[in-house]
Structure formats: C-alpha cells, structure tokens
C-alpha positions, 0 to 999 in steps of 0.5 A: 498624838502620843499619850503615854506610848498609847494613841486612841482606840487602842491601835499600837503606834507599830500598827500605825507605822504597818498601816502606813500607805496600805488603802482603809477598809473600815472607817475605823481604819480610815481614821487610824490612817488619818492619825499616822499621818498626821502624826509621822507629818508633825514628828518630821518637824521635830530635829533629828535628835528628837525624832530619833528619841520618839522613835525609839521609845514610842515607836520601837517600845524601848524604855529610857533607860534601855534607850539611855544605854543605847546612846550612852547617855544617862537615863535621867538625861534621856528621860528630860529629853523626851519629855521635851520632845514629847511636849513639842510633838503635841504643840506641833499637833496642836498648832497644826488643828484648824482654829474655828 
C-alpha cells in the first residue's frame, strides 16, 4: 500500500521491487514479500498511464514536477493525476481484503 512514497516498517518500495522473487529469511521478510506482491498484483489493475505515474513517483522517487518535466506535462496536471491514481490503487488494495 502506498502512503506517501512510504509502506509500513519503513521498507523502501525500491527495497521491495529488490526483494521481488528472492525467497524470505525472516518472517519480517516473508511479510515485506507478501506486501510487494500484492502490491505489484493491485498497480497491473491500473491503466498503463496510471501505473507509469506510481512508478515513477513511488517507485523511482521522481517528484511531480520533475515527472511533469518528463512527460511535458504541467505540474499541476501530474500532481491530479496521481492523486487519482493513487486513490484507485487503494480502492484496488482495499477491495482485494477479504471481508469477515
């Protein structure tokens, strides 16, 4: 789950994509594990424009207006669409939680 460019406990999201496929040693690792997979599962939901923004920002570590840059796009645009972006990978996240 995104959170301001950080997850729980800390662990990068670059850390996760590293982590990706590589077997757990610690049951702290088995959750980060858990986490980047789903995670990397609920942003393939996402359209191609979406994903590439929560990459860049979230997972490269690029700001919005350097992202804006890159895709000649006004900052404030970029800004609104990750936002938006961001709010459907948590509605993605948070429909994907088993119900009790």
């Amino acid at each position: 789950m995104i959170n301001n460019g950080k997850n729980k406990d800390n662990n990068s999201l670059d850390e996760l994509t590293e982590r990706q496929g590589e077997e757990p040693a610690t049951a702290e690792d088995l959750t980060v594990g858990i986490d980047s997979k789903i995670f990397f599962k609920n942003l393939e939901q996402l359209k191609p424009e979406e994903q590439e923004l929560i990459q860049l920002r979230y997972l490269d570590g690029f700001s919005p207006r350097v992202i804006a840059k890159m895709l000649e796009r006004n900052v404030g645009v970029v800004s609104v669409q990750l936002n938006r972006a961001k709010k459907k990978l948590k509605q993605i996240y948070e429909n994907s939680i088993p119900k009790n």
